[in-house]
C-alpha positions as CSV (number, residue, x, y, z in Angstrom):
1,X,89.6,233.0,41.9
2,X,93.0,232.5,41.7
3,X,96.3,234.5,40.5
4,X,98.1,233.0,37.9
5,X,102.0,233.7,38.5
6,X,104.1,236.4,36.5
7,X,106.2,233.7,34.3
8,X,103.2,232.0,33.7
9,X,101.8,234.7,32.1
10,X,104.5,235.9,30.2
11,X,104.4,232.2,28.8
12,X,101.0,232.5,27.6
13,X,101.5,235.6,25.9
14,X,104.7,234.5,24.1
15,X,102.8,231.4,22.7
16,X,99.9,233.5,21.7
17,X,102.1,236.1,19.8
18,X,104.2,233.2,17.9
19,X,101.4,231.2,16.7
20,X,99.6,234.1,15.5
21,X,96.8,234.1,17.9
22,X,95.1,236.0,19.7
23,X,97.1,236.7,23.3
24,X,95.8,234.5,26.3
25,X,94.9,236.0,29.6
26,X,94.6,234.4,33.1
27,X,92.1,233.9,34.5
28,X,92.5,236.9,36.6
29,X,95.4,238.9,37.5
30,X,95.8,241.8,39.4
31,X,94.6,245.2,38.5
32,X,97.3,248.5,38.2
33,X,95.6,249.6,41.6
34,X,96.3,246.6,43.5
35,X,93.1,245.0,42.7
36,X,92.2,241.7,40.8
37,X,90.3,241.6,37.7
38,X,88.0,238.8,36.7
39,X,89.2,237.9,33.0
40,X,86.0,235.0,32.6
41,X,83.6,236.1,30.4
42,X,80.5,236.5,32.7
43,X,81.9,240.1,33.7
44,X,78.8,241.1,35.8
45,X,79.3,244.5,34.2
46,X,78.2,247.8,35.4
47,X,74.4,248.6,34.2
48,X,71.8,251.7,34.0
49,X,68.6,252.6,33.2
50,X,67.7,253.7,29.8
51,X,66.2,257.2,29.1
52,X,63.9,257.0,26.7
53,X,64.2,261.0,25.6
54,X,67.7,260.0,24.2
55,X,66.7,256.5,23.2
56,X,63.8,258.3,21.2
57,X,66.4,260.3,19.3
58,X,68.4,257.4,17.8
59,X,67.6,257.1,13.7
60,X,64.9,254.9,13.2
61,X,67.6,252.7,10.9
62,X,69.5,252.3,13.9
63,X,67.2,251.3,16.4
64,X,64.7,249.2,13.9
65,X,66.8,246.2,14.6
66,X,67.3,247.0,18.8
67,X,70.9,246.2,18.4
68,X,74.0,248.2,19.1
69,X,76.2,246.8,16.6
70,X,80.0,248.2,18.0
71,X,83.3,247.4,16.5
72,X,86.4,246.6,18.5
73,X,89.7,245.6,17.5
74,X,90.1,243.1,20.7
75,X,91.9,239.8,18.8
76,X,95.3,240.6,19.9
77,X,94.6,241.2,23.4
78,X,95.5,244.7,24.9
79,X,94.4,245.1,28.4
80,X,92.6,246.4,30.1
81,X,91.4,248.4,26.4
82,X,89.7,245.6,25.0
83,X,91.1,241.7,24.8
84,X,89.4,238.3,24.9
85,X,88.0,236.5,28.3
86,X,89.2,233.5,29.2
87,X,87.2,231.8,27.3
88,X,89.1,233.6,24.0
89,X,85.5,234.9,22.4
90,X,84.0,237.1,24.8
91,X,85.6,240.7,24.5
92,X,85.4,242.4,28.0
93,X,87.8,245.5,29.1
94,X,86.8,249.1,29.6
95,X,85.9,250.2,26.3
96,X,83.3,247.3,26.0
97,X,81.9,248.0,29.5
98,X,81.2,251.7,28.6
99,X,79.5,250.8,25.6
100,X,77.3,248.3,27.3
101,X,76.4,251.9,28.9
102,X,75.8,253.9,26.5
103,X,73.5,250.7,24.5
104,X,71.9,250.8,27.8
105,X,70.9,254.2,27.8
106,X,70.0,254.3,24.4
107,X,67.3,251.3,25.1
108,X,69.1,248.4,22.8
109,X,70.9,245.5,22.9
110,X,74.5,245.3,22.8
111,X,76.5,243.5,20.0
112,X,80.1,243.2,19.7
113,X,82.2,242.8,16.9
114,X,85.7,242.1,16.3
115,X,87.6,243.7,13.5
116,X,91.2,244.2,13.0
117,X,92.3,248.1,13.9
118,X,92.7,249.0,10.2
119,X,89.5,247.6,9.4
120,X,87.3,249.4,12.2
121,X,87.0,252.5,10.4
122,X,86.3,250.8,7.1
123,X,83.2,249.3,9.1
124,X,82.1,252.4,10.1
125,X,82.5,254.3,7.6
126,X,80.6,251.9,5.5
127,X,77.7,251.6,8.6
128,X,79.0,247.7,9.3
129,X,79.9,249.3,12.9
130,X,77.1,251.9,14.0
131,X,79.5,252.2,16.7
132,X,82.7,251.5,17.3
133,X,84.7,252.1,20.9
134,X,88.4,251.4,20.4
135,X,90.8,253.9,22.1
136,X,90.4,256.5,19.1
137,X,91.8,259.7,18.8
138,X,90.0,262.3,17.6
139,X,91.9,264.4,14.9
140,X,91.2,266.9,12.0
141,X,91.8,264.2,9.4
142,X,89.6,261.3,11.3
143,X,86.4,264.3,11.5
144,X,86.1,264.7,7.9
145,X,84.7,261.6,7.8
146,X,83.5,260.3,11.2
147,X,81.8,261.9,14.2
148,X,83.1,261.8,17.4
149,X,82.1,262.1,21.0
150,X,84.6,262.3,23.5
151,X,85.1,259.7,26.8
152,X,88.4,259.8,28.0
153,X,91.8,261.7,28.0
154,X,94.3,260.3,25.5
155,X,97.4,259.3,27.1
156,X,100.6,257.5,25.2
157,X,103.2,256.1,26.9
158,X,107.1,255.5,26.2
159,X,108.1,251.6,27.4
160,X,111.3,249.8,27.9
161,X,112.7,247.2,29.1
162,X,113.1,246.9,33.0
163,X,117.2,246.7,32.4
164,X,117.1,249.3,30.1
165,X,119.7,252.4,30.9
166,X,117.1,254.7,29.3
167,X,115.4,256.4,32.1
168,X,113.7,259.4,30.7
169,X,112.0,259.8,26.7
170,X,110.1,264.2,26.5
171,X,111.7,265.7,24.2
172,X,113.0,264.5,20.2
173,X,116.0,264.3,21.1
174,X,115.8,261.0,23.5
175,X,115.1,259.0,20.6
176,X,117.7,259.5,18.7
177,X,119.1,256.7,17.4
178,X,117.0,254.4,19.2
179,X,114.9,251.5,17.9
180,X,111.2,252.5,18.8
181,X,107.9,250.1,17.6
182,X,104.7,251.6,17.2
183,X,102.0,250.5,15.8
184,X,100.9,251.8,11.9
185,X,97.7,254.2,11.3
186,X,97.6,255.6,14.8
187,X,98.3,259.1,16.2
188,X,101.4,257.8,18.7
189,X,103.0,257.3,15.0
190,X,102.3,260.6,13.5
191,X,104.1,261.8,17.0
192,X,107.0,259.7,16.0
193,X,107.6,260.6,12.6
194,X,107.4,264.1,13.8
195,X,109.7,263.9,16.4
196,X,111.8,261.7,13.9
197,X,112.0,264.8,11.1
198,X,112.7,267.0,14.1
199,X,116.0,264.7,14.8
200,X,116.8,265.2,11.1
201,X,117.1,268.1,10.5
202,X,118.9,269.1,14.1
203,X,121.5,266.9,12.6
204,X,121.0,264.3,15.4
205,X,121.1,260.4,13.8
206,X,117.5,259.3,13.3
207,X,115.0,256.8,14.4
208,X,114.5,252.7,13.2
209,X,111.1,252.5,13.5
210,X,110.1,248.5,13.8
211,X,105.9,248.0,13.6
212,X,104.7,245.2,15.5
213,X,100.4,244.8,15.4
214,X,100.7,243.0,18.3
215,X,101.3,243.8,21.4
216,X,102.5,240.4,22.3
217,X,105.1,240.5,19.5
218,X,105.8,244.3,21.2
219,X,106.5,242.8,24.3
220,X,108.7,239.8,22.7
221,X,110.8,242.3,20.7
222,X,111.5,244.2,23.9
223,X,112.6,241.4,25.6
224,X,114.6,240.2,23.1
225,X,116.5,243.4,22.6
226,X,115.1,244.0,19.1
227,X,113.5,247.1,20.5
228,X,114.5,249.9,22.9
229,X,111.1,251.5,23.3
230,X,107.5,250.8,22.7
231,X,105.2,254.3,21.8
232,X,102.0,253.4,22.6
233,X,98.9,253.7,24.6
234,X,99.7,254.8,28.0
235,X,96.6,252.0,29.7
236,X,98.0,249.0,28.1
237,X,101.5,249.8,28.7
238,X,100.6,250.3,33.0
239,X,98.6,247.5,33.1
240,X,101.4,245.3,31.7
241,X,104.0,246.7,33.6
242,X,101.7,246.3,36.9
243,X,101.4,242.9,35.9
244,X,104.6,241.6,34.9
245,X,106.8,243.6,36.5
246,X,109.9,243.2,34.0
247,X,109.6,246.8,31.9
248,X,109.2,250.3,32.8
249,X,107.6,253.7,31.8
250,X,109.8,256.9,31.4
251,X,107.5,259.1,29.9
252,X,104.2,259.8,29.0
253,X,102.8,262.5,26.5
254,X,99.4,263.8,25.1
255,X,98.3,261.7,22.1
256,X,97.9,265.0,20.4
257,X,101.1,266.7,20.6
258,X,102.4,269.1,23.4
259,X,99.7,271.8,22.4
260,X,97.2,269.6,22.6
261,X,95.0,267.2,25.4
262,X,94.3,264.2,22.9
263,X,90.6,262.8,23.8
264,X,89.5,259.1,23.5
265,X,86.1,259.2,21.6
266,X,83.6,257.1,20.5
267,X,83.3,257.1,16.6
268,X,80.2,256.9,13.6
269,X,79.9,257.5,10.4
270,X,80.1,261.1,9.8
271,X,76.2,262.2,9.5
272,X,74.7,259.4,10.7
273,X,72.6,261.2,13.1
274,X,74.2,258.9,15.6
275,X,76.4,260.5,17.2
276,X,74.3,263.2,19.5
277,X,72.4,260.5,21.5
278,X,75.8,258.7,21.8
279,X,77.2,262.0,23.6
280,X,73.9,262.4,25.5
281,X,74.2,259.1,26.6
282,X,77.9,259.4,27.9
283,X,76.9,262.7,29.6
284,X,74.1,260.6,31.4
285,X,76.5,258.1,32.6
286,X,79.0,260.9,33.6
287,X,76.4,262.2,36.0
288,X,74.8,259.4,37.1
289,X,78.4,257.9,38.2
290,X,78.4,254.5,36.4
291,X,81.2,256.0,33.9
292,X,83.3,256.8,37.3
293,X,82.8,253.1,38.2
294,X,83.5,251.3,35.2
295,X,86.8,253.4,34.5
296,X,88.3,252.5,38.1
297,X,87.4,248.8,37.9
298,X,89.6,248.5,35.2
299,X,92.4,250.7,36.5
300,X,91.9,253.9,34.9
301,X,89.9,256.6,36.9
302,X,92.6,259.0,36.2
303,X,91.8,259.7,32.2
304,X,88.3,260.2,33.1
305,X,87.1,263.5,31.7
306,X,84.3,265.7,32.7
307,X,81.7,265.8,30.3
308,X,81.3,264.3,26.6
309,X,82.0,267.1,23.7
310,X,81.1,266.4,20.3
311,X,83.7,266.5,17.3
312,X,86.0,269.0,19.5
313,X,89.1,270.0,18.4
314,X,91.7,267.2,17.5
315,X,95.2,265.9,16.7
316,X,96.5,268.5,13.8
317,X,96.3,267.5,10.0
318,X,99.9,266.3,8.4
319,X,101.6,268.6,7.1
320,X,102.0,267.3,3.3
């Protein structure tokens, strides 16, 4: 195993965001905790037993075929989230390693399928995902038509460049004026547009929001000055900045507002029946310690949460 070197990388991920593909990794590179991660795509991941009192509980239309069919939105790389292995097919990162958990518990067979982020919660709300695992934050809007069942804390992060004079971004007014990306449909952009209005009507000058869907374009536009700031989720944004060393963060916030923790949950089709043993299996893998493991091999031990909780409160409804 070998480390590939910073430039290198950079490189790779330039290339990948201007032909349109999805971003290369190396083959391994070194973990926000001073560890190395292997990026090939036999990940030796983290196991358990099944328990067949859950597994017994999954609808019979779900388990008929012995597959967990779980969407991820992995084509445009975002580690350590989800993002292809080396061998650009295999998805691995943390979100696929817990849900090789939970299938495990459960008693079936994982499969994995990529989607594009818009298009994961048209596949589950259709029943194309039974599943899907994707850095999701529950909100009031999302639970009237999916079920959720929490798995970690939601954490957004504010990015720029490692030359930027920006050294702080908590409060509306930091963004004033800037140019910020985010990415469209998620809850780190309903947090922009709100700070955004807040800017308005204090009178201060207002936002240019630029939407990149990849984070490899992100990081280009960043680099190139086209951007000040990236709003996004706080694990990609550490891991690249461990990694590359050429960016900073200077500030982090809940991804449901300041009156709110934001939770990471794993997401059906509302009614499926699905989504108790998915929470029950969680729970199993919280207690048994295999969750623990999992979420520090890839970094992020620190968003771990204590138990599972089914379709708790979430990031408030627009107003309008």
């Amino acid at each position: 195993m070998r480390l590939i070197a910073v430039p290198a990388l950079l490189l790779l991920l330039s290339a990948a965001a201007c032909a349109g593909e999805p971003a290369l990794v190396p083959k391994a590179v070194p973990a926000p905790a001073g560890r190395t991660i292997d990026t090939g795509p036999d990940q030796k991941r983290v196991r358990t037993a099944e328990v067949a009192g859950i597994a017994a509980r999954v609808p019979a239309e779900i388990a008929r075929d012995g597959l967990l069919t779980v969407g991820f939105s992995g084509g445009d790389g975002t580690p350590p989230l989800v993002f292809p292995a080396s061998d650009d097919t295999t998805l691995i990162g943390v979100e696929t390693d817990l849900a090789q958990l939970v299938a495990d518990v459960l008693g079936l067979e994982l499969r994995s399928e990529r989607s594009s982020w818009e298009n994961l919660f048209l596949g589950a709300r259709s029943g194309k995902y039974e599943l899907v695992l994707n850095n999701v934050t529950v909100t009031e809007e999302r639970k009237d038509v999916y079920d959720f069942a929490t798995y970690r804390v939601d954490q957004l992060g504010w990015q720029v460049p490692g030359s930027s004079p920006i050294r702080k971004i908590s409060v509306p007014a930091d963004i004033a004026g800037l140019r910020v990306s985010v990415r469209s449909g998620t809850n780190q952009e309903k947090i922009l547009l709100d700070w955004d209005e807040q800017n308005r009507k204090a009178g201060r000058r207002p936002v240019e929001i630029l939407y990149y869907q990849k984070y490899g374009d992100v990081l280009l536009a960043l680099k190139s000055g086209r951007v000040q700031a990236y709003f996004g989720p706080n694990p990609t944004i550490a891991y690249n900045v461990a990694i590359s060393g050429d960016s900073r963060i200077v500030g982090t916030a809940s991804g449901a507002g300041p009156d709110l923790q934001g939770l990471i949950a794993a997401m059906t089709k509302k009614g499926n029946g699905l989504i108790g043993p998915v929470g029950e299996a969680l729970n199993t893998v919280i207690r048994n310690g295999t969750y623990q493991q999992v979420l520090d091999r890839w970094g992020l031990g620190n968003e771990a949460v204590p138990e599972s909780r089914i379709n708790p409160p979430g990031l408030p409804r627009q107003k309008g």
